[in-house]
Backbone as JSON Lines, residues from 0, in Angstrom:
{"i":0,"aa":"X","n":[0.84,-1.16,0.0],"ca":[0.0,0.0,0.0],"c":[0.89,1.23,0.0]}
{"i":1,"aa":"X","n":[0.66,2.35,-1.05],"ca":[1.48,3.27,-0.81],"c":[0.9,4.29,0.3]}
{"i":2,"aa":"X","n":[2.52,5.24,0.36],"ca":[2.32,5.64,1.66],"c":[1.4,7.08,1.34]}
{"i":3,"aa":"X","n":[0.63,7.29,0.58],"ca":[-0.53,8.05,0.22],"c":[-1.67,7.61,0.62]}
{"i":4,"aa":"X","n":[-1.91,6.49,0.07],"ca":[-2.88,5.54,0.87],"c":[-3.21,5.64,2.29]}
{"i":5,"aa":"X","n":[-2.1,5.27,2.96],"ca":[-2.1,5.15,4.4],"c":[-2.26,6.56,4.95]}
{"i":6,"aa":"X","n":[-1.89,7.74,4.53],"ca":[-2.67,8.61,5.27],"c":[-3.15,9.26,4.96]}
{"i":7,"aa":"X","n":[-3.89,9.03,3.96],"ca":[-5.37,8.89,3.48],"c":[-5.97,8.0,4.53]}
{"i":8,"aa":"X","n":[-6.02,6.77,5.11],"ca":[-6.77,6.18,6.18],"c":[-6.73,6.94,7.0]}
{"i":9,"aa":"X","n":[-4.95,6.92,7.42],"ca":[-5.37,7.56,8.88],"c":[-6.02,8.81,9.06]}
{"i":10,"aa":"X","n":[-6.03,9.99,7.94],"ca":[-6.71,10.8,8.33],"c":[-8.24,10.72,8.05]}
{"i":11,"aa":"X","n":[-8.74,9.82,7.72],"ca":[-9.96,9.33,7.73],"c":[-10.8,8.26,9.28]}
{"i":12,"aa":"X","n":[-9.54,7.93,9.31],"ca":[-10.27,6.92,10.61],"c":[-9.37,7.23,12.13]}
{"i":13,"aa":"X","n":[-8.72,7.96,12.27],"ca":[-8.13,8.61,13.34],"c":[-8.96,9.81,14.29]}
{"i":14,"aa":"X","n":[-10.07,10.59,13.55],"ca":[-10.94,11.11,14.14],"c":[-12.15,10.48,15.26]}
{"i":15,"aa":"X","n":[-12.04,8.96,14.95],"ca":[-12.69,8.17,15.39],"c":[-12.42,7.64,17.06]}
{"i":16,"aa":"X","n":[-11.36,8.83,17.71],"ca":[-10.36,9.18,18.48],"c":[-12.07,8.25,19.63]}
{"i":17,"aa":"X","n":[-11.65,7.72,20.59],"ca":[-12.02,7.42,21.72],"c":[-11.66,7.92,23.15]}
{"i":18,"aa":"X","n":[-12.28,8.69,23.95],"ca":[-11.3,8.72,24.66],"c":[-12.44,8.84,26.35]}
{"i":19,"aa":"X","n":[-11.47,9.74,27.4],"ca":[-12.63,9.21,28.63],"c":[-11.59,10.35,29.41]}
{"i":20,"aa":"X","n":[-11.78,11.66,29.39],"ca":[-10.94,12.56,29.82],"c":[-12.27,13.29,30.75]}
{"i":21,"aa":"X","n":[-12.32,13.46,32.48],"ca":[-13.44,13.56,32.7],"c":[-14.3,12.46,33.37]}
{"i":22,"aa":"X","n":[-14.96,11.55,33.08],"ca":[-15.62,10.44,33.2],"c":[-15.29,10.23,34.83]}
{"i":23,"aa":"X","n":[-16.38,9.48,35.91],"ca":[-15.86,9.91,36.96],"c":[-16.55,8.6,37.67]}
{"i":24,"aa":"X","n":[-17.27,7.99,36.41],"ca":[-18.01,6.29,37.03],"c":[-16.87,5.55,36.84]}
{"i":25,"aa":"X","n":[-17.35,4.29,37.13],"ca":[-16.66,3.28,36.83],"c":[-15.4,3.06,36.17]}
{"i":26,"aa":"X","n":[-14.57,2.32,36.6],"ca":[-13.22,2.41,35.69],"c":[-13.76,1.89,34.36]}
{"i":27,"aa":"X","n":[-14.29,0.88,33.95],"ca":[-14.47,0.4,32.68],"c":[-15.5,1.36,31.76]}
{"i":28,"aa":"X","n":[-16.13,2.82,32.66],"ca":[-16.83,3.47,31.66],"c":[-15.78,4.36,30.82]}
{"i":29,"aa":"X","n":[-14.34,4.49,31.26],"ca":[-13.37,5.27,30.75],"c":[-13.35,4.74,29.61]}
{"i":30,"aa":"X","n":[-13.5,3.31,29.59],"ca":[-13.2,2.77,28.33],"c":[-14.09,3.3,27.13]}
{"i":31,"aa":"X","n":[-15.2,3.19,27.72],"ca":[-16.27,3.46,26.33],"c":[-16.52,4.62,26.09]}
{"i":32,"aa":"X","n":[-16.03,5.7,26.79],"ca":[-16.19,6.98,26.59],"c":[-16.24,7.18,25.52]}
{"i":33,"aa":"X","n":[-16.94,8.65,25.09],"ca":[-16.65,8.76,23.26],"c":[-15.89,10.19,23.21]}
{"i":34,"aa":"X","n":[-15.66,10.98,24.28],"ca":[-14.72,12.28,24.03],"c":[-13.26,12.37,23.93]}
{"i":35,"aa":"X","n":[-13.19,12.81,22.84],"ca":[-12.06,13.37,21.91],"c":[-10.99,13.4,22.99]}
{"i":36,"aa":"X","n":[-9.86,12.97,22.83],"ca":[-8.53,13.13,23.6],"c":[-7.36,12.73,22.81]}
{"i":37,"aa":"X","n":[-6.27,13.66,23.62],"ca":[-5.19,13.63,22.97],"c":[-4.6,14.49,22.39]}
{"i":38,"aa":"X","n":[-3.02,14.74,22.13],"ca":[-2.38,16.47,21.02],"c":[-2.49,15.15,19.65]}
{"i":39,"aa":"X","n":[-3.04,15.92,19.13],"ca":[-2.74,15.71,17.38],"c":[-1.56,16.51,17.36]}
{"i":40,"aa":"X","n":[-0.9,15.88,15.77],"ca":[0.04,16.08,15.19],"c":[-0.07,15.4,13.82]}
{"i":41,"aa":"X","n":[0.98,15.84,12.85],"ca":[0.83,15.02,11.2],"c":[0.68,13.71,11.1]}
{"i":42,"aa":"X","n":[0.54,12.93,10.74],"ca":[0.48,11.62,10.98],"c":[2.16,10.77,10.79]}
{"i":43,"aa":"X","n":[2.29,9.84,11.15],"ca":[3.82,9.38,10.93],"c":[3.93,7.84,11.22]}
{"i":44,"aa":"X","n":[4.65,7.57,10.37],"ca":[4.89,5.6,10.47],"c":[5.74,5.76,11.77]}
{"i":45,"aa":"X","n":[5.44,4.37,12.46],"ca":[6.1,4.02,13.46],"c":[6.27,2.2,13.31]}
{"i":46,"aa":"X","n":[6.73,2.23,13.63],"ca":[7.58,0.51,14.32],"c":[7.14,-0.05,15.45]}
{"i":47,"aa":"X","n":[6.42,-1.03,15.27],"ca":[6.55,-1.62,16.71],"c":[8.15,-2.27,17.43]}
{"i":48,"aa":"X","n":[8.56,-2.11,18.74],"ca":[9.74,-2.58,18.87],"c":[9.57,-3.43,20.44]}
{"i":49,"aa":"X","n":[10.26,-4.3,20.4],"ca":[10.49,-5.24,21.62],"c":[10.17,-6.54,20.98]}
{"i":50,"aa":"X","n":[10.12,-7.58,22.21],"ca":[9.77,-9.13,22.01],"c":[8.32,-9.33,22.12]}
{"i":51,"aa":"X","n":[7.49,-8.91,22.71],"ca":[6.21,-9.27,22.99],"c":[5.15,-8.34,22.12]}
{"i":52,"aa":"X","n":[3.75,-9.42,21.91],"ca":[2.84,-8.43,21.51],"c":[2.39,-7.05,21.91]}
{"i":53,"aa":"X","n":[2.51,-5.87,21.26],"ca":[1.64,-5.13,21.42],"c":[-0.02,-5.27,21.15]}
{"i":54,"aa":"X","n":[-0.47,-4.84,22.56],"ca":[-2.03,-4.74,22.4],"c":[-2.47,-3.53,22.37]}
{"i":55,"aa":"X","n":[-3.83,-3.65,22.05],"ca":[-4.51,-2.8,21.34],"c":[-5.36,-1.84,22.76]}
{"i":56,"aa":"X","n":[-5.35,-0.79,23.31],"ca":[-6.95,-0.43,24.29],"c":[-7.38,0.33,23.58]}
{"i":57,"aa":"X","n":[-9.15,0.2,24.09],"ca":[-9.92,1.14,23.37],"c":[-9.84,2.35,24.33]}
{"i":58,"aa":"X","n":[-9.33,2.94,25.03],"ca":[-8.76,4.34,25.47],"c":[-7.49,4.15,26.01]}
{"i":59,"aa":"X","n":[-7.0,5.11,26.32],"ca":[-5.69,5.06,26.82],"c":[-5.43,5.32,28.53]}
{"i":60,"aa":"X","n":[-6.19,3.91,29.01],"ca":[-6.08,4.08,30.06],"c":[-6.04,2.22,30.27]}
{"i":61,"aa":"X","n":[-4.99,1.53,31.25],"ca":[-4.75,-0.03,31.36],"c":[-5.72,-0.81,31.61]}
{"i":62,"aa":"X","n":[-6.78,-0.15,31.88],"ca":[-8.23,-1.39,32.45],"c":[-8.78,-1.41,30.99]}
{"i":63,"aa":"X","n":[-8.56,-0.62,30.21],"ca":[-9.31,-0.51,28.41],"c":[-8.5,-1.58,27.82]}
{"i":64,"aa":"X","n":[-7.9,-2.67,28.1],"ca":[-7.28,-3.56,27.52],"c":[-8.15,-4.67,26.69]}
{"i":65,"aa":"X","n":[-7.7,-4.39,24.83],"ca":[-8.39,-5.25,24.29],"c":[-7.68,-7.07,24.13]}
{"i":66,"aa":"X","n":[-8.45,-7.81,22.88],"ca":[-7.64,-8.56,22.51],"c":[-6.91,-8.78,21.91]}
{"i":67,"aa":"X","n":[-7.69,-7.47,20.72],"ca":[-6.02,-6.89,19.51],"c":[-4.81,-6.67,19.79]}
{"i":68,"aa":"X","n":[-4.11,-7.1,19.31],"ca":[-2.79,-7.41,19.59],"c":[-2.1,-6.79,18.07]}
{"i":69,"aa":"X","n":[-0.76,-6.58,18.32],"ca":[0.26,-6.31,16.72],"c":[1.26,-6.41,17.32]}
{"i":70,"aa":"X","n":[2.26,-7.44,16.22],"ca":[3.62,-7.74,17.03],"c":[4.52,-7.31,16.04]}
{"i":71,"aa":"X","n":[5.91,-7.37,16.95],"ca":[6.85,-6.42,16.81],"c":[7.41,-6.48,15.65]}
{"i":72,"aa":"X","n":[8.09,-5.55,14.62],"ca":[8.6,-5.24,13.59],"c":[7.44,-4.92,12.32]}
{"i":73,"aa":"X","n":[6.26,-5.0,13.22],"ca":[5.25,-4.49,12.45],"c":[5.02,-2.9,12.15]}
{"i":74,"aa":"X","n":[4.2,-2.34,11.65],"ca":[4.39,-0.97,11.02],"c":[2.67,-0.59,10.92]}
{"i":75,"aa":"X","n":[2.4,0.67,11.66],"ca":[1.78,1.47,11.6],"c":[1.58,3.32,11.38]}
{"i":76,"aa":"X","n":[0.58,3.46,11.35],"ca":[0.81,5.67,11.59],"c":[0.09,6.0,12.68]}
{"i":77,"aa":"X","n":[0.39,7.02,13.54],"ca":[-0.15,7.28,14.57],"c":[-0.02,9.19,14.41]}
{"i":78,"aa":"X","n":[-1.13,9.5,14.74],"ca":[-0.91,11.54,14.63],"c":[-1.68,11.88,16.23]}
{"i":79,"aa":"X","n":[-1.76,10.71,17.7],"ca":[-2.55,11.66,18.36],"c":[-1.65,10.9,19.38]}
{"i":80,"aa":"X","n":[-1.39,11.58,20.65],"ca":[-0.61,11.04,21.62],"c":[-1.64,11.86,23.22]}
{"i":81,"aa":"X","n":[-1.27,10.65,24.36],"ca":[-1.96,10.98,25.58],"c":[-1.3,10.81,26.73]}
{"i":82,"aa":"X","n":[-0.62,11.43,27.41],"ca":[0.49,10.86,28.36],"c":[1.81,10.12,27.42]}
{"i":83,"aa":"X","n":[1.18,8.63,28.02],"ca":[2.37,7.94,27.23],"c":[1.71,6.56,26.69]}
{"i":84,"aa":"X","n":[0.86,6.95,25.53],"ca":[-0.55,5.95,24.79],"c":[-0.15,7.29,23.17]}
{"i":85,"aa":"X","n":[-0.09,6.02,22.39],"ca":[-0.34,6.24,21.18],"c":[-1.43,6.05,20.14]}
{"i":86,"aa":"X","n":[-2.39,6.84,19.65],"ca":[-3.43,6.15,18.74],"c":[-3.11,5.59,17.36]}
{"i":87,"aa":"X","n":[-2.81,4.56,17.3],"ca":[-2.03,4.07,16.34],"c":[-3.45,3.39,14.82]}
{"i":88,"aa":"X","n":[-3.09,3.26,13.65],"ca":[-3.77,2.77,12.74],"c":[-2.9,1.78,11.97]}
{"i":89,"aa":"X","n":[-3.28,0.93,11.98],"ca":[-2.5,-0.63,11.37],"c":[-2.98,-1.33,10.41]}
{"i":90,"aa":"X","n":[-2.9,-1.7,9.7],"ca":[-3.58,-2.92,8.1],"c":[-2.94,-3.75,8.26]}
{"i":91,"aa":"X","n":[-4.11,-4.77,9.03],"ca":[-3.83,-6.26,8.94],"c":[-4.11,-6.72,7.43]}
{"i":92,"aa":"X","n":[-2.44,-7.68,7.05],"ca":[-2.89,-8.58,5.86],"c":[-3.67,-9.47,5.94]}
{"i":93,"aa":"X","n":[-3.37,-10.24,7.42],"ca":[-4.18,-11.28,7.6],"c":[-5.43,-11.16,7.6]}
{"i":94,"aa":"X","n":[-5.88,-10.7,8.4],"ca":[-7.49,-10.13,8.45],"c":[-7.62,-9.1,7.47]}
{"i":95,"aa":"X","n":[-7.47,-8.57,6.62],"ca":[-7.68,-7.67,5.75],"c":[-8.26,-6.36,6.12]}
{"i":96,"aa":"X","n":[-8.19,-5.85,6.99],"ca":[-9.33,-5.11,8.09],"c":[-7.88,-3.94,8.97]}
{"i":97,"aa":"X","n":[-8.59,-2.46,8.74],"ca":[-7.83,-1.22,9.11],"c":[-7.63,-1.46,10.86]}
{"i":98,"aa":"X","n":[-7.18,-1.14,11.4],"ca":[-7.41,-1.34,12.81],"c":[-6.69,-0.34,13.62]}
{"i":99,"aa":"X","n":[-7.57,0.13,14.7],"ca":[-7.26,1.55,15.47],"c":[-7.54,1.36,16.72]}
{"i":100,"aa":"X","n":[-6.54,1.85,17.4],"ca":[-6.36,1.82,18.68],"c":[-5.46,2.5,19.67]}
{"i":101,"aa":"X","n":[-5.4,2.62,21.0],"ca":[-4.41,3.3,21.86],"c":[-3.24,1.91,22.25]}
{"i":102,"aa":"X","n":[-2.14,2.23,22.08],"ca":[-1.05,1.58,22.58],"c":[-0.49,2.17,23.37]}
{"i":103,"aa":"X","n":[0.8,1.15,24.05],"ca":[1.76,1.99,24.81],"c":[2.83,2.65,23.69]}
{"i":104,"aa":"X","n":[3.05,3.47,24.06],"ca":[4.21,4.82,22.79],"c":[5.61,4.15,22.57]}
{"i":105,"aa":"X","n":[5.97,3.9,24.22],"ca":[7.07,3.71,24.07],"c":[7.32,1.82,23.56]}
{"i":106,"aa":"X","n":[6.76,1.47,23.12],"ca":[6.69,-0.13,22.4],"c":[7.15,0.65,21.15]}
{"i":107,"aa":"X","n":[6.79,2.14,20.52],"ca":[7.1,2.5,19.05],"c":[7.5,3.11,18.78]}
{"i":108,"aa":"X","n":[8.51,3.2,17.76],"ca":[9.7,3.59,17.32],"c":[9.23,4.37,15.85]}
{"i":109,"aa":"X","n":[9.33,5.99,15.92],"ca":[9.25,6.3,14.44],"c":[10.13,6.22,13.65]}
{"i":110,"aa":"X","n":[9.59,6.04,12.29],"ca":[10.42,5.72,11.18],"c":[10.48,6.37,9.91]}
{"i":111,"aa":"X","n":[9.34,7.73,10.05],"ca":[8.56,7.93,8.73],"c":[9.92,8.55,8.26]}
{"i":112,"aa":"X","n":[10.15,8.5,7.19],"ca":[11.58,8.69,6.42],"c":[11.26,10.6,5.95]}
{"i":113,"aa":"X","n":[9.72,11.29,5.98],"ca":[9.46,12.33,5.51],"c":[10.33,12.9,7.0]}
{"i":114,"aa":"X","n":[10.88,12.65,8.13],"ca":[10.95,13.22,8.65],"c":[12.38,13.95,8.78]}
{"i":115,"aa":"X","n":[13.66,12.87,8.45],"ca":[14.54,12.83,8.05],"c":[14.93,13.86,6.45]}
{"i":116,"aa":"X","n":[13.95,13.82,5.64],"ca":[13.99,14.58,4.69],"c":[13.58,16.28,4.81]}
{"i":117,"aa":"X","n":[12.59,16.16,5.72],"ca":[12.19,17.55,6.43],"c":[11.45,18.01,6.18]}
{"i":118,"aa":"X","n":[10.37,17.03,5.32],"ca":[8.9,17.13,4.71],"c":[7.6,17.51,5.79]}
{"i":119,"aa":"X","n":[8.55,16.8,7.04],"ca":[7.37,16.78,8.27],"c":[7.88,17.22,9.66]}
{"i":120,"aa":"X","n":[7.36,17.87,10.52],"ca":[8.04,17.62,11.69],"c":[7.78,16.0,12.34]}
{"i":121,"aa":"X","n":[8.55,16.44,13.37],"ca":[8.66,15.07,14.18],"c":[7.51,15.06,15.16]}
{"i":122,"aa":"X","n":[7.04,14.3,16.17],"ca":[6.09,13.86,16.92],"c":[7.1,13.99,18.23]}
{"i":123,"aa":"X","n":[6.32,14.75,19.1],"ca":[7.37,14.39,20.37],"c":[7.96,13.44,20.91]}
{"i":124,"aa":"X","n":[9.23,13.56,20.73],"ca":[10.35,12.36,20.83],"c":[9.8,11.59,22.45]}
{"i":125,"aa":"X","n":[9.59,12.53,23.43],"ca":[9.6,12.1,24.76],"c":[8.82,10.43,25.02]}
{"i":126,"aa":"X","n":[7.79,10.74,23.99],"ca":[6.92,9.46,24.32],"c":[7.1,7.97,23.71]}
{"i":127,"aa":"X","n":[8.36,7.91,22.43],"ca":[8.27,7.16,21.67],"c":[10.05,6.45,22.4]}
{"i":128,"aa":"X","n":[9.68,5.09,21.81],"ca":[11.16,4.25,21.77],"c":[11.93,4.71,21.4]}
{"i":129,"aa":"X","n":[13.44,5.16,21.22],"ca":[14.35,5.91,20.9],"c":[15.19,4.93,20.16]}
């Protein structure tokens, strides 16, 4: 898929932002919250990095833990960050199916090569794998 494509998705399905900033029931209502959270920024490929699966939450908070999973040396774009939770967008081959979610940041490592060229800024370094 070219990399036009891809953010073309992400800026199509990244608005779809989940979030629970506020919310003051239940820990698991954080999860389903539907208000907007997070700094946006351009969108940018990242790397998954380490030995173990990365999983997927539907907010960026540890009780939102799904079953989606993406493992390492895999490749996604992410443009919204929350603490230290990334909203990441991924294309499974296997499942054929876009997939969006909050991760941990520092599991990912950017890579987008526009950044190096100076097409884009960078995403704040603080939160990502180095």
């Amino acid at each position: 898929m070219k990399m036009t494509t891809w953010i073309l998705l992400s800026a199509l399905l990244l608005p779809l932002i989940v979030g629970a900033e506020g919310v003051t029931e239940s820990p698991q209502s954080r999860c389903t919250a539907s208000e907007a959270i997070g700094e946006p920024f351009p969108p940018v490929e990242v790397k998954v990095v380490g030995q173990e699966r990365l999983y997927f939450y539907s907010a960026p908070f540890p009780e939102c833990k799904t079953a989606v999973f993406i493992v390492p040396n895999d490749y996604g774009y992410t443009q919204t960050l929350h603490e230290n939770w990334a909203l990441i967008t991924y294309f499974s081959q296997q499942a054929g199916d876009v997939i969006s979610g909050w991760v941990e940041a520092k599991r990912l490592k950017v890579t987008d090569p526009r950044i190096a060229r100076g097409e884009i800024d960078a995403p704040p370094k603080t939160a990502f794998a180095q």
